[in-house]
C-alpha angles and dihedrals in degrees: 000000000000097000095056091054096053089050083047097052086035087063091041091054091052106112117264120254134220106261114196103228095211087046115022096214112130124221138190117340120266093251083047098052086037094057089046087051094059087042092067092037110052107139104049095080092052100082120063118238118293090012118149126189126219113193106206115194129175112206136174126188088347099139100134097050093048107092098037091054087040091058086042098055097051102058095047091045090043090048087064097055100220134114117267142170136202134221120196114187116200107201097201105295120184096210132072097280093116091053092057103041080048080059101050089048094053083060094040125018086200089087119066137178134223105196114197120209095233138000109288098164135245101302096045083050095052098050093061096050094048087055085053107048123095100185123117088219119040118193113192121205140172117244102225094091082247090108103058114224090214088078096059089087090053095045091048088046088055087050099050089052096074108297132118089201134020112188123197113247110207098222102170100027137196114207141106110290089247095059083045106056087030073059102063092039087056107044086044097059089043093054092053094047100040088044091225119111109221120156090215118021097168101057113133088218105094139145117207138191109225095250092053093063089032092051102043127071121212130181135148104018099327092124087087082069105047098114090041089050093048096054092047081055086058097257124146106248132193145157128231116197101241128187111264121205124209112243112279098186136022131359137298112267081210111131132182082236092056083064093048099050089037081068101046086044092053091056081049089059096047099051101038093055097036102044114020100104095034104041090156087062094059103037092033090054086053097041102050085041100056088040091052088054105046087052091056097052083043094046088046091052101047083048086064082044098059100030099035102025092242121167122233094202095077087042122100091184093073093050090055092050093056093046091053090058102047085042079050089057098047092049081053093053092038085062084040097061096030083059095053088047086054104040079053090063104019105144135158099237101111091047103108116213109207098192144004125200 
């Protein structure tokens, strides 16, 4: 007898099924339906409620590359139900990149061009985009189908987790060797100097939260720095591997100059943020330093003077010691007068308040 009822309770407690009412037949269980459901459905969980996304990308002579990550971009953008809007920004290209993105814009108004008159550059490119973006969360991409769209959901999931900026981490890349090893030099200094350790700060594949574009300035080739310049504003900051494509169209916009001035640009980066506010610190260090130095050469040499007889006149050493001090004084007026400049036009604006209660 009790057997029978705990059969009897073990067949209540099976989980109900989906009965047709014009047929009667039944079909898959509710937590079945309900899991397929979400299977098919994976990416509209992944926003928060009332977020929009705003897909920034710089191009320049990209004509060939245009519809297919265009294609590309909306199915991605349209699987995460959400509204979304897409800035091309033409920087100037002589091809017939504008007449197709014009194209694409007559068949969906979501996507949206800034032509500028002439070529600026990335970074140049990006500003404007960043000004024009509404989104409460911006991706930035290259045009070139090297950066896959189908990584846009993962990075926005990483955001959301807790993060101001994700940046892509090329992982497998596809690039000439030489990109590739500048690359490491490069990502390797930056990561000293920021004080922030990422495998791959100047991938194209980013996903942003609005203060972060609203709060950092970037000009000239600062776009290499974006995720270093966001960390010394106090973001978090993370990376996230993504897939990399080899080119498909065109030709790499890579030089032997843009290391060059990468370099230059990073040095840029760590002064400005370090010692903006506090010039004396940097020029004062370096002045006391060098003069220490050149009094002890100086102090070392009149000593041989004094004990061994030695003349100062046939000695260069002692020439250099001098010079180092004098070269000591005028770094440590140098911070004097950079001090008084910025004590002249010191402001707040550019301290960023992350919450008021």
């Amino acid at each position: 007898m009790d057997k029978s009822k705990k059969r009897y309770y073990h067949h209540k407690r099976k989980k109900p099924f989906n009965k047709d009412p014009q047929t009667g037949k039944t079909g898959e269980s509710i937590d079945e339906k309900s899991n397929q459901t979400q299977e098919k459905q994976p990416n509209r969980r992944i926003l928060n409620p009332n977020q929009k996304i705003s897909v920034v990308i710089p191009l320049y002579n990209e004509e060939e590359s245009l519809q297919e990550l265009t294609d590309s971009l909306k199915r991605t953008l349209e699987s995460l139900n959400c509204n979304y809007e897409v800035f091309y920004i033409d920087d100037g290209s002589t091809d017939n990149s504008y007449n197709k993105i014009k194209d694409i814009n007559r068949k969906d108004n979501n996507f949206h061009c800034i032509k500028l008159r002439r070529n600026y550059g990335k970074s140049a490119a990006l500003a404007k985009g960043f000004k024009a973006a509404r989104g409460n969360i911006v991706i930035t991409m290259d045009a070139d189908l090297q950066d896959d769209p189908a990584e846009i959901p993962e990075l926005i999931k990483v955001l959301n987790s807790g993060y101001d900026l994700v940046s892509g981490w090329k992982k497998v890349r596809y690039d000439p060797f030489i990109k590739r090893q500048t690359s490491k030099i490069f990502n390797y200094f930056t990561s000293k100097l920021s004080g922030i350790r990422l495998h791959d700060f100047n991938c194209g594949l980013k996903a942003y939260k609005r203060d972060v574009i609203k709060s950092i300035r970037i000009y000239g080739e600062m776009h290499r720095y974006i995720p270093a310049l966001a960390h010394l504003s106090g973001f978090k900051v993370t990376e996230k591997p993504v897939k990399h494509h080899a080119r498909k169209y065109g030709v790499t916009k890579f030089g032997a100059s843009r290391f060059v001035n990468g370099f230059l640009d990073l040095l840029t980066v760590s002064f400005t943020n370090k010692y903006m506010k506090r010039p004396l610190h940097f020029f004062g260090s370096m002045g006391i330093l060098i003069s220490i130095a050149g009094f002890l050469i100086s102090l070392y040499l009149i000593f041989l003077k004094f004990l061994e007889g030695k003349p100062l006149s046939d000695r260069p050493l002692f020439l250099v010691g001098i010079f180092m001090m004098v070269v000591g004084i005028q770094f440590l007026s140098l911070g004097l007068i950079a001090e008084m400049i910025t004590k002249s036009n010191i402001s707040d604006e550019d301290i960023l308040v992350e919450e008021t209660i």
